[in-house]
C-alpha positions, 0 to 999 in steps of 0.5 A, spaced: 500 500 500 505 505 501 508 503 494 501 505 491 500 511 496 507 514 494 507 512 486 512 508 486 513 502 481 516 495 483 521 495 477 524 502 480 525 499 487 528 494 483 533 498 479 535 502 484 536 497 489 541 493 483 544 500 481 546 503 487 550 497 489 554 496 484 562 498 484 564 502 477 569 504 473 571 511 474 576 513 470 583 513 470 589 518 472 597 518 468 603 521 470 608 520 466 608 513 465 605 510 471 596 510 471 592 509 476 585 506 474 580 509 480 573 505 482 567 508 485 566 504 491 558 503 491 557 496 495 552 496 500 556 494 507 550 494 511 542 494 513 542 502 513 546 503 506 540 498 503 534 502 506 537 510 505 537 507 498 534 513 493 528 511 489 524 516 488 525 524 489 520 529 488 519 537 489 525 537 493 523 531 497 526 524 496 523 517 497 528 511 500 526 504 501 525 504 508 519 509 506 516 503 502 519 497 505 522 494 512 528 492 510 532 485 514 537 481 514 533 474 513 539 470 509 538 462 510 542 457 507 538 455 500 535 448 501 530 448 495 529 450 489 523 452 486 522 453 479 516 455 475 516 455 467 524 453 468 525 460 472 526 461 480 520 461 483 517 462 491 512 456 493 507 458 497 502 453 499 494 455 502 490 450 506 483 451 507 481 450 515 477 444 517 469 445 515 471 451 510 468 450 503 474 446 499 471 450 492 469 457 495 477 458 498 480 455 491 476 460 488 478 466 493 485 464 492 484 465 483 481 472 484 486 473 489 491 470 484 488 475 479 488 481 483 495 481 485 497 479 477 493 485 475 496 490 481 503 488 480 504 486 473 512 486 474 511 480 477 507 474 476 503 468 480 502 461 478 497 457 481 502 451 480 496 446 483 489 447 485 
């Protein structure tokens, strides 16, 4: 909702997130015959870098990750591997409650489906098994 409310489209965070920790060329120096390559450091070296990263400015005012995100460190050793249509997926299972109805929460779940692809076409979800 606070992307919504501050128009702020999932393909810019995205792209600022991977622009902004990238370590680049930035020319060199000669003297002579010595040369010096020169970098621009701009790896993220910690959680504050990430959620002060730019993603939008307007009328003098900026939008950064945090404003749009929680950001944390929830790094876990990759034991499954999800693949939908040979690319990386998530899986995410639902299972209705003893005495609901079995059809009514499968057809909940497809207009939710739905809604979320219409809402954020950059993504895309996949009922893989109803």
């Amino acid at each position: 909702m606070r992307l919504q409310s501050l128009g702020v489209p999932l393909e810019r965070i995205l792209a600022a997130t991977r622009d902004a920790n990238l370590d680049r060329p930035a020319g060199k120096l000669e003297e002579g015959r010595y040369e010096v390559t020169l970098r621009a450091p701009a790896e993220f070296f910690d959680l504050g870098q990430i959620r002060q990263t730019v993603l939008l400015e307007r009328r003098g005012s900026v939008v950064t990750l945090s404003d749009v995100a929680t950001v944390e460190d929830t790094y876990e050793k990759l034991t499954r591997l999800v693949r939908v249509d040979g690319e990386r997926g998530i899986r995410v299972a639902v299972r209705k409650q003893a005495g609901a109805n079995t059809v009514a929460v499968s057809r909940s779940i497809l207009a939710a489906i739905d809604a979320v692809n219409e809402a954020y076409p950059e993504i895309r979800v996949v009922p893989v098994s109803n």
